[in-house]
C-alpha positions in Angstrom: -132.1 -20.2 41.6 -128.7 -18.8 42.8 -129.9 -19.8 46.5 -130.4 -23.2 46.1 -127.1 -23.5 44.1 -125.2 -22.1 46.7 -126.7 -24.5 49.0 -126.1 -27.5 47.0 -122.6 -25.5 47.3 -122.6 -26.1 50.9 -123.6 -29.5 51.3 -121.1 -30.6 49.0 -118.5 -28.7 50.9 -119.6 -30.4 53.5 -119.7 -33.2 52.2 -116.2 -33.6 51.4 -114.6 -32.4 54.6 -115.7 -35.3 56.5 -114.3 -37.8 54.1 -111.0 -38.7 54.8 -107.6 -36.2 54.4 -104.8 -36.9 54.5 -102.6 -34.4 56.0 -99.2 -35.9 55.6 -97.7 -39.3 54.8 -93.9 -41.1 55.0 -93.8 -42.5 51.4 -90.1 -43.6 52.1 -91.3 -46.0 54.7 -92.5 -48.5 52.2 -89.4 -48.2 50.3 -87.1 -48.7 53.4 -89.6 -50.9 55.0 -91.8 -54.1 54.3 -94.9 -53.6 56.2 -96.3 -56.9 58.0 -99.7 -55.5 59.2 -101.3 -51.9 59.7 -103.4 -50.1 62.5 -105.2 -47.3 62.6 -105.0 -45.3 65.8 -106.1 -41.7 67.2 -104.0 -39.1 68.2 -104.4 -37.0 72.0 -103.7 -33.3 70.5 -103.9 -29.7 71.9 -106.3 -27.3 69.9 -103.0 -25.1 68.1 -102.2 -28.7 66.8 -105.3 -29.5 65.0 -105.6 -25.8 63.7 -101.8 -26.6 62.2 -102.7 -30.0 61.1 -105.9 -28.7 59.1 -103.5 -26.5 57.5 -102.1 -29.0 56.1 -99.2 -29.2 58.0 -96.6 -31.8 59.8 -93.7 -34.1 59.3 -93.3 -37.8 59.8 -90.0 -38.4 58.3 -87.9 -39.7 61.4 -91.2 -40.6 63.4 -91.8 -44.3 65.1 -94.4 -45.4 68.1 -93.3 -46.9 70.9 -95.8 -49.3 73.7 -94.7 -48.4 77.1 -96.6 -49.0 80.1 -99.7 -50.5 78.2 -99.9 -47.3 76.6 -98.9 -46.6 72.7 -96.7 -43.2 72.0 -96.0 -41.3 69.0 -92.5 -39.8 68.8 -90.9 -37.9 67.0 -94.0 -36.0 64.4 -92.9 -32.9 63.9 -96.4 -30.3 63.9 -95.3 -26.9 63.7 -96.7 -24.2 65.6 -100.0 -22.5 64.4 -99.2 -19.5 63.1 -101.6 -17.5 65.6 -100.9 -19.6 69.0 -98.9 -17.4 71.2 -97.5 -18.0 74.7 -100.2 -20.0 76.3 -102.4 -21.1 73.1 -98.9 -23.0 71.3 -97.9 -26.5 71.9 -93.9 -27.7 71.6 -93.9 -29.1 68.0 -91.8 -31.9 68.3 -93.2 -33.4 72.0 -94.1 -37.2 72.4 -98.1 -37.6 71.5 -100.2 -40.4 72.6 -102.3 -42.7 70.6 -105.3 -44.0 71.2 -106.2 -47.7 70.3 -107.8 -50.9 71.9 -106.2 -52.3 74.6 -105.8 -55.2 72.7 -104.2 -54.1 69.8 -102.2 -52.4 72.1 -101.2 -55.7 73.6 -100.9 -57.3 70.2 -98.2 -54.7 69.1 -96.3 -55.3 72.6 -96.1 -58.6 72.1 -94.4 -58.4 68.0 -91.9 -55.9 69.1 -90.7 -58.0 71.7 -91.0 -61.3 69.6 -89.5 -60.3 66.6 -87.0 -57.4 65.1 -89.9 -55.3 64.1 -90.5 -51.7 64.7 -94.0 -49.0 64.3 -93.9 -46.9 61.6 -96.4 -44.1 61.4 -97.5 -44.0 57.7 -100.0 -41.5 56.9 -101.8 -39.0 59.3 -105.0 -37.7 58.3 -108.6 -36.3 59.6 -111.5 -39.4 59.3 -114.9 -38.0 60.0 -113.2 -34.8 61.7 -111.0 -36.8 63.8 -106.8 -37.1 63.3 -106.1 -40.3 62.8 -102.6 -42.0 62.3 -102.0 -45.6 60.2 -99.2 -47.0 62.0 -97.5 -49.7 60.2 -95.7 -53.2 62.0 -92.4 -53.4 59.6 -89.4 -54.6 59.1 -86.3 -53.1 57.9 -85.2 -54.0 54.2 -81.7 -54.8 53.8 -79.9 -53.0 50.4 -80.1 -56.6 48.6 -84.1 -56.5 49.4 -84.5 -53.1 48.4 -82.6 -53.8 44.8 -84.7 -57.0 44.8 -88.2 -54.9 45.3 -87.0 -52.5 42.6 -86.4 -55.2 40.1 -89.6 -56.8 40.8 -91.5 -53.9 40.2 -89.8 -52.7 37.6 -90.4 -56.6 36.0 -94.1 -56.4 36.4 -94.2 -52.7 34.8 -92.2 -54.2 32.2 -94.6 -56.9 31.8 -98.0 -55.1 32.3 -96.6 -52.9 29.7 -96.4 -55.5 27.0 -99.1 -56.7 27.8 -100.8 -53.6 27.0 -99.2 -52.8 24.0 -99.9 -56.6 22.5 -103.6 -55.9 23.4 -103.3 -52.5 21.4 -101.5 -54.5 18.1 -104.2 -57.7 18.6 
């Protein structure tokens, strides 16, 4: 009996490690940003980067992608070193990474962020059927007024939801 649980054990370790996780994610990009449409891309990374990233670590706070050449970039993700990469294992943390998408969707993005004041905002990066994937979102920058306006719309509909609620409760 305690060999078939501990393989049950196994499969449903297994089970959930190829699901998604994510790694790391800019939550202040959809408060300083509205996001017009998303892609999902894959990342080119060294082996001391994926060993960091499964651990859970990396940064995208100042991060954005850029098409140059035909070819989509990553800038400024910050993945730290894995703790046992020395000298010719270790990767520079905070180098330019390139994505991997269709060339069409490539094309697609070129032609929005020269059409319209738009820019590519990495926001989430996380392992999909063992593979590090990046969303990348097309926004556009929220002036002060916007943002107050967002706030006070959400806060409106929590407001109402909440009523709601409570009148369903006393009915």
């Amino acid at each position: 009996m305690g060999r078939a649980k501990q393989q049950l054990a196994r499969k449903a370790k297994a089970a959930d490690t190829s699901g998604d996780r994510i790694v790391a994610s800019n939550r202040r990009a959809r408060h300083d940003y509205d996001i017009l449409e998303t892609y999902e891309c894959g990342i080119v990374l060294k082996g001391s980067e994926v060993k960091a990233l499964r651990e859970g670590q990396a940064q995208l706070a100042d991060a954005f992608a850029r098409v140059e050449a035909g070819e989509l970039w990553l800038i400024g993700v910050h993945i730290p070193q894995w703790r046992f990469a020395h000298g010719f294992g270790s990767h520079d943390p905070d180098r330019r990474r390139k994505l991997l998408a269709h060339r069409g969707e490539i094309r697609d993005m070129g032609i929005e962020l020269d059409r319209q004041p738009v820019t590519l905002i990495p926001l989430k990066l996380y392992f999909k059927d063992g593979r590090a994937k990046v969303e990348l979102g097309l926004a556009k920058g929220r002036k002060l007024h916007d943002k107050r306006q967002a706030i006070a719309e959400r806060d409106a509909k929590r407001d109402m939801d909440r009523a709601r609620r409570y009148a369903a409760r006393e009915g």
